[in-house]
C-alpha positions in Angstrom: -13.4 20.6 -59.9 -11.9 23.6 -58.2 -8.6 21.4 -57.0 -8.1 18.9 -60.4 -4.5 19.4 -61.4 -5.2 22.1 -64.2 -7.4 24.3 -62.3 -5.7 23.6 -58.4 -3.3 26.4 -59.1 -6.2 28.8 -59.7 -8.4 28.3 -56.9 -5.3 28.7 -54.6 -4.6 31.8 -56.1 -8.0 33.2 -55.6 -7.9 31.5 -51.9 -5.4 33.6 -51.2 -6.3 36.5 -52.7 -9.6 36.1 -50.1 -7.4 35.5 -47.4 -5.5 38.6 -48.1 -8.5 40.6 -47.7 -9.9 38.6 -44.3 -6.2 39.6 -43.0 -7.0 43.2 -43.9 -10.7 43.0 -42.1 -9.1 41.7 -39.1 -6.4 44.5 -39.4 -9.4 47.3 -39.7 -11.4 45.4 -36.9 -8.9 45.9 -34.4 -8.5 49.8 -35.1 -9.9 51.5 -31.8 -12.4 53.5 -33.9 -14.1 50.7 -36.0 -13.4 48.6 -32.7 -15.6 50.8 -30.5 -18.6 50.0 -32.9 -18.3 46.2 -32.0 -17.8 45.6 -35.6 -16.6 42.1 -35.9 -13.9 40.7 -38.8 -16.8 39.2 -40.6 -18.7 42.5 -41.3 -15.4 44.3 -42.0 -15.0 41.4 -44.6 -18.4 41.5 -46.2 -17.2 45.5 -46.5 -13.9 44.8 -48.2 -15.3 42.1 -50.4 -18.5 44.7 -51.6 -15.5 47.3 -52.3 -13.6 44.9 -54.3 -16.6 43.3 -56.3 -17.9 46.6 -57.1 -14.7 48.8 -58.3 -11.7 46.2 -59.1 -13.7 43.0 -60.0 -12.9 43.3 -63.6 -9.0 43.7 -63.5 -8.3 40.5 -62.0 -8.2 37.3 -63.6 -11.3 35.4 -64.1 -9.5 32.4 -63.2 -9.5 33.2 -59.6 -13.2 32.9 -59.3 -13.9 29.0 -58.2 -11.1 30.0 -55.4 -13.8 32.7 -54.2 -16.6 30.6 -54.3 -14.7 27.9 -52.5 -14.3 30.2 -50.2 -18.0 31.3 -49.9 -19.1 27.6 -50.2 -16.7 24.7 -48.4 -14.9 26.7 -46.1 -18.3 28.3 -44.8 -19.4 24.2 -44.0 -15.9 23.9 -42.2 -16.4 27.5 -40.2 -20.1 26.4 -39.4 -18.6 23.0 -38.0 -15.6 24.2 -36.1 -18.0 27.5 -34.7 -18.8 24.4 -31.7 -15.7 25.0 -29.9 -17.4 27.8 -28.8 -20.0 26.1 -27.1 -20.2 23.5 -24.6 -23.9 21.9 -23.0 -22.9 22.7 -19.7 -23.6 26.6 -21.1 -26.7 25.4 -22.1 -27.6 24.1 -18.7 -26.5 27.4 -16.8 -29.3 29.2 -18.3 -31.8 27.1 -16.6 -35.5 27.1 -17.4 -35.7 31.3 -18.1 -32.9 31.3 -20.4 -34.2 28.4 -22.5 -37.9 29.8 -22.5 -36.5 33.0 -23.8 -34.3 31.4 -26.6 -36.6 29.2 -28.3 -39.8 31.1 -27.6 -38.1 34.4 -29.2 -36.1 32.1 -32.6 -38.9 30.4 -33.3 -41.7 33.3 -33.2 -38.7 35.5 -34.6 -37.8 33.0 -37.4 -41.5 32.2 -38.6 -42.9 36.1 -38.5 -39.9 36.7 -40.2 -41.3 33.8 -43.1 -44.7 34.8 -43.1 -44.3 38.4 -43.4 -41.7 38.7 -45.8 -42.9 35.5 -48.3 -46.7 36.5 -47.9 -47.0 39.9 -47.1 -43.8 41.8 -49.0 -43.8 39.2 -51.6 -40.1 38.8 -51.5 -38.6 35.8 -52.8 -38.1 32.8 -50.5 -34.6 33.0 -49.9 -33.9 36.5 -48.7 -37.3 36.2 -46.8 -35.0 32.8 -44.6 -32.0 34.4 -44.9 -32.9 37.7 -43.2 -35.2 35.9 -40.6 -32.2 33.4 -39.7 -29.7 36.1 -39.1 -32.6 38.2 -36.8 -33.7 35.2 -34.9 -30.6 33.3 -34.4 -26.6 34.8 -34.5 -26.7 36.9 -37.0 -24.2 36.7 -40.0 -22.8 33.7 -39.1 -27.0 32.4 -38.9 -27.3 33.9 -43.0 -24.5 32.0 -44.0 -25.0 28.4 -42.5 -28.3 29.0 -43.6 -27.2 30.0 -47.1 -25.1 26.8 -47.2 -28.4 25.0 -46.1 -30.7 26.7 -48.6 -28.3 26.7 -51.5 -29.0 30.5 -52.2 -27.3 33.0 -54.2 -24.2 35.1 -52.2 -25.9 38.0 -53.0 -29.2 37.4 -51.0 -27.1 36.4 -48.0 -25.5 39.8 -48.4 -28.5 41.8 -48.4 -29.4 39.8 -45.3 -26.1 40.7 -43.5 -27.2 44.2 -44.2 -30.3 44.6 -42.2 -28.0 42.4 -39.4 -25.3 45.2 -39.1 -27.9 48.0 -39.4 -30.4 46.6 -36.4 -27.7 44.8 -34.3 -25.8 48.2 -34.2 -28.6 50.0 -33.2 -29.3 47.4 -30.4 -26.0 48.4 -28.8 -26.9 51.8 -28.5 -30.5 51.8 -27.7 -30.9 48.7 -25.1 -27.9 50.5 -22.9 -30.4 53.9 -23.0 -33.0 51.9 -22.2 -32.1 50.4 -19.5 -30.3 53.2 -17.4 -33.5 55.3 -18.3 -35.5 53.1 -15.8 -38.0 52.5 -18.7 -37.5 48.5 -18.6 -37.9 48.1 -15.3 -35.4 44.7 -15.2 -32.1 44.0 -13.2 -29.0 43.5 -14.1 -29.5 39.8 -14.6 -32.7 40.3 -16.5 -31.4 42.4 -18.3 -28.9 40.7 -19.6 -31.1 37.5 -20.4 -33.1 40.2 -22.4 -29.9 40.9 -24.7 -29.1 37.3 -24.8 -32.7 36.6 -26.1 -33.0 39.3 -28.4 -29.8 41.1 -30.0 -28.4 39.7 -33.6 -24.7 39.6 -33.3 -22.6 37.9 -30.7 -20.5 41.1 -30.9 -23.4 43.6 -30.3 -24.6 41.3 -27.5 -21.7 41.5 -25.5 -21.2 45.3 -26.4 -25.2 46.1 -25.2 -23.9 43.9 -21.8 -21.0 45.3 -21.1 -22.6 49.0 -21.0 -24.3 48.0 -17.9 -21.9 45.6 -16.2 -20.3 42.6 -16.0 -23.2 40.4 -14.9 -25.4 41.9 -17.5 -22.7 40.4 -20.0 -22.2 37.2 -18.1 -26.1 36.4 -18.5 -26.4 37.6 -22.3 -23.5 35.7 -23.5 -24.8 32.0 -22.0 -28.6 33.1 -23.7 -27.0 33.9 -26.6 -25.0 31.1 -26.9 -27.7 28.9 -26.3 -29.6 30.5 -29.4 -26.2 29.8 -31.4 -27.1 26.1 -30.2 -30.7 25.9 -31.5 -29.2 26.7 -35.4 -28.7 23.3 -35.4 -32.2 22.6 -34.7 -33.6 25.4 -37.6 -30.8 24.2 -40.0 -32.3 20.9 -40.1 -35.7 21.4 -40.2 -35.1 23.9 -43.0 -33.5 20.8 -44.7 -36.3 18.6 -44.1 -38.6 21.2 -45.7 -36.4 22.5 -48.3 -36.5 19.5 -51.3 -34.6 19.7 -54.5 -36.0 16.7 -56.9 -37.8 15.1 -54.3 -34.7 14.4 -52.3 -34.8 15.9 -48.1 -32.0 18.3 -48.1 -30.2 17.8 -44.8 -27.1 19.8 -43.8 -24.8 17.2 -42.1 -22.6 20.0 -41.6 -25.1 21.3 -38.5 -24.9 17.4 -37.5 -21.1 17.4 -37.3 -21.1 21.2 -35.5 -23.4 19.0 -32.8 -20.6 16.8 -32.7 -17.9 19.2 -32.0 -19.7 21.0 -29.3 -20.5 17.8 -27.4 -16.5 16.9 -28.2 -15.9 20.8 -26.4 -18.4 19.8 -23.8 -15.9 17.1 -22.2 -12.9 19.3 -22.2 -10.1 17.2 -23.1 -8.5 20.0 -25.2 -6.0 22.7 -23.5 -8.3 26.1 -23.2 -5.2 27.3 -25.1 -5.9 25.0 -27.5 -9.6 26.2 -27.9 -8.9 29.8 -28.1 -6.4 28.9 -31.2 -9.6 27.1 -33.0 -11.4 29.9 -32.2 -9.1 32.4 -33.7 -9.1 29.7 -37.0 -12.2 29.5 -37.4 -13.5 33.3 -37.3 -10.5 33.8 -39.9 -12.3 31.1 -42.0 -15.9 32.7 -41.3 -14.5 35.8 -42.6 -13.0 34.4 -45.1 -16.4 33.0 -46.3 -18.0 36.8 -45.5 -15.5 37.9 -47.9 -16.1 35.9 -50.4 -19.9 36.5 -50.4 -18.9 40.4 -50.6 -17.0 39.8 -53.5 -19.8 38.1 -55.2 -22.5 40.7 -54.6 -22.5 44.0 -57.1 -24.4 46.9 -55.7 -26.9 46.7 -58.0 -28.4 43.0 -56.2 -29.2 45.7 -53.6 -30.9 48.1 -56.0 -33.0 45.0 -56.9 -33.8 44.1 -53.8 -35.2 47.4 -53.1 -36.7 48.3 -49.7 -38.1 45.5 -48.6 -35.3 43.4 -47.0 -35.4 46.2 -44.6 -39.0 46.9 -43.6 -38.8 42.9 -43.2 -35.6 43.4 -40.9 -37.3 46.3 -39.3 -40.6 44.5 -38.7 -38.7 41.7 -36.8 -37.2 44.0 -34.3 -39.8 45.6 -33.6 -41.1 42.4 -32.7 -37.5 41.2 -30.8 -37.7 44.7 -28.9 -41.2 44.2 -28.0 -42.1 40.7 -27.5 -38.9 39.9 -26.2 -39.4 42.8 -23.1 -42.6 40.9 -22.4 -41.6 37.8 -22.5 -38.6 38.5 -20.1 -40.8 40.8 -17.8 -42.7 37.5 -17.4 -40.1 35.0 -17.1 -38.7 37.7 -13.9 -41.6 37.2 -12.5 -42.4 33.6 -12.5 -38.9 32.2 -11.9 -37.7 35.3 -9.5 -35.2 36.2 -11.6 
């Protein structure tokens, strides 16, 4: 047991260490240069923990480890959780009919071509295969890691998953911006932005492709995108339904309680102060958790996992890019968007 009274000292020791970093990531997130790239804390994390795990992993004490993986395990459940403060359902309901079209048509055809093609056709394992389709259909990082608590899968797969996230979500910003001032998509600024919403990986990149075109652009993709955030719940535990370990239905009642807090957010009884400070906690806490899975992935899991991670990545944005146009063309035009 990580806390029992001869190994409590230990774990704290390597629970601060990870914290130590996660203060650094938030440090380096907040310089103008690495700011300007939308990176969030929790990529700057998974950075800092890959440095760590792959030059000065040996000339620490071994003894810190279960503070690490607490880290990357419990406190992940309790980021997942407390990640509902940033939602309420009367979000939800502001998208109306088009934004709920686009966000369930475009996770679940996302989520499933991301199964099929990377399980059947690039013959990866099962894991990476969910792992990468979660963080391309749904949020992003924090989608590989509530679905690596759900799964039960090895740090370094969710890693290689975060991967193809910050590569494709970082392109988005650029390209969907040039896209759209090019006249090419054809779509207002509200359309627009319920194509980023719909479509883009990372809350951070969604609100960066929005906020190249305007204000209402952002407004849009940020309530779509939230509502995708929403539907984890949804994928988490259907995943758990169809995900047994000795016969026994896996169900992650940590997606249960995060339903809980956002229906708790929904009525508003806490100070928006009071939010915000949550808020702050629990991306410390999520980074904490992406550090932690950095530290427990050596370069050479990415050597083994070869290309494939990313033509499965790649193959799923081409998808989001082109499905997700065509579905939002359609939804302009049927709801007068």
């Amino acid at each position: 047991m990580p806390f029992s009274r001869p190994n409590a000292p230990h774990t704290i020791h390597g629970l601060l260490f990870v914290a130590l970093f996660s203060l650094a990531a938030f440090q380096i997130s907040a310089w103008p240069p690495v700011a300007a790239l939308r990176l969030s804390p929790l990529i700057v994390g998974i950075v800092l923990g890959m440095f760590y795990a792959n030059t000065l992993r040996g000339h620490l004490p071994a003894t810190w480890v279960p503070g690490i993986q607490f880290s990357a395990k419990t406190l992940l459940r309790l980021a997942v959780v407390l990640y509902g403060f940033r939602i309420t359902f009367q979000q939800i309901a502001q998208v109306g009919a088009p934004g709920l079209i686009a966000s369930t048509f475009m996770l679940a055809t996302t989520f499933l071509i991301g199964a099929f093609v990377g399980v059947r056709l690039l013959r990866m394992d099962r894991d990476t295969s969910l792992l990468t389709a979660s963080g391309s259909s749904v949020c992003g990082a924090a989608a590989v890691l509530a679905t690596e608590a759900t799964l039960d899968a090895k740090p370094y797969k969710s890693a290689v998953a975060v991967g193809t996230v910050v590569l494709f979500g970082t392109l988005s910003m650029f390209l969907y911006p040039v896209l759209f001032r090019s006249g090419l998509l054809h779509l207002d600024p509200a359309a627009y932005g319920l194509y980023v919403g719909a479509t883009v990986h990372e809350v951070a990149q969604v609100v960066g492709a929005g906020s190249a075109v305007g204000q209402a652009a952002t407004d849009s993709a940020v309530i779509v995108k939230m509502t995708r955030v929403m539907l984890l719940v949804p994928l988490l535990l259907l995943l758990g339904l169809a995900v047994r370990s000795r016969g026994k239905v896996s169900v992650p009642w940590f997606a249960v309680y995060f339903v809980g807090v956002a229906a708790f957010n929904s009525l508003h009884w806490l100070p928006g102060a009071w939010v915000h400070e949550i808020n702050v906690l629990d991306t410390f806490l999520l980074t904490m958790a992406m550090t932690a899975l950095g530290m427990e992935t050596g370069i050479e899991k990415f050597r083994q996992a070869g290309v494939k991670p990313l033509l499965l990545a790649g193959a799923m944005y081409v998808w989001l890019l082109g499905g997700g146009y065509l579905l939002v063309r359609w939804l302009a035009g049927r709801f007068a968007i």
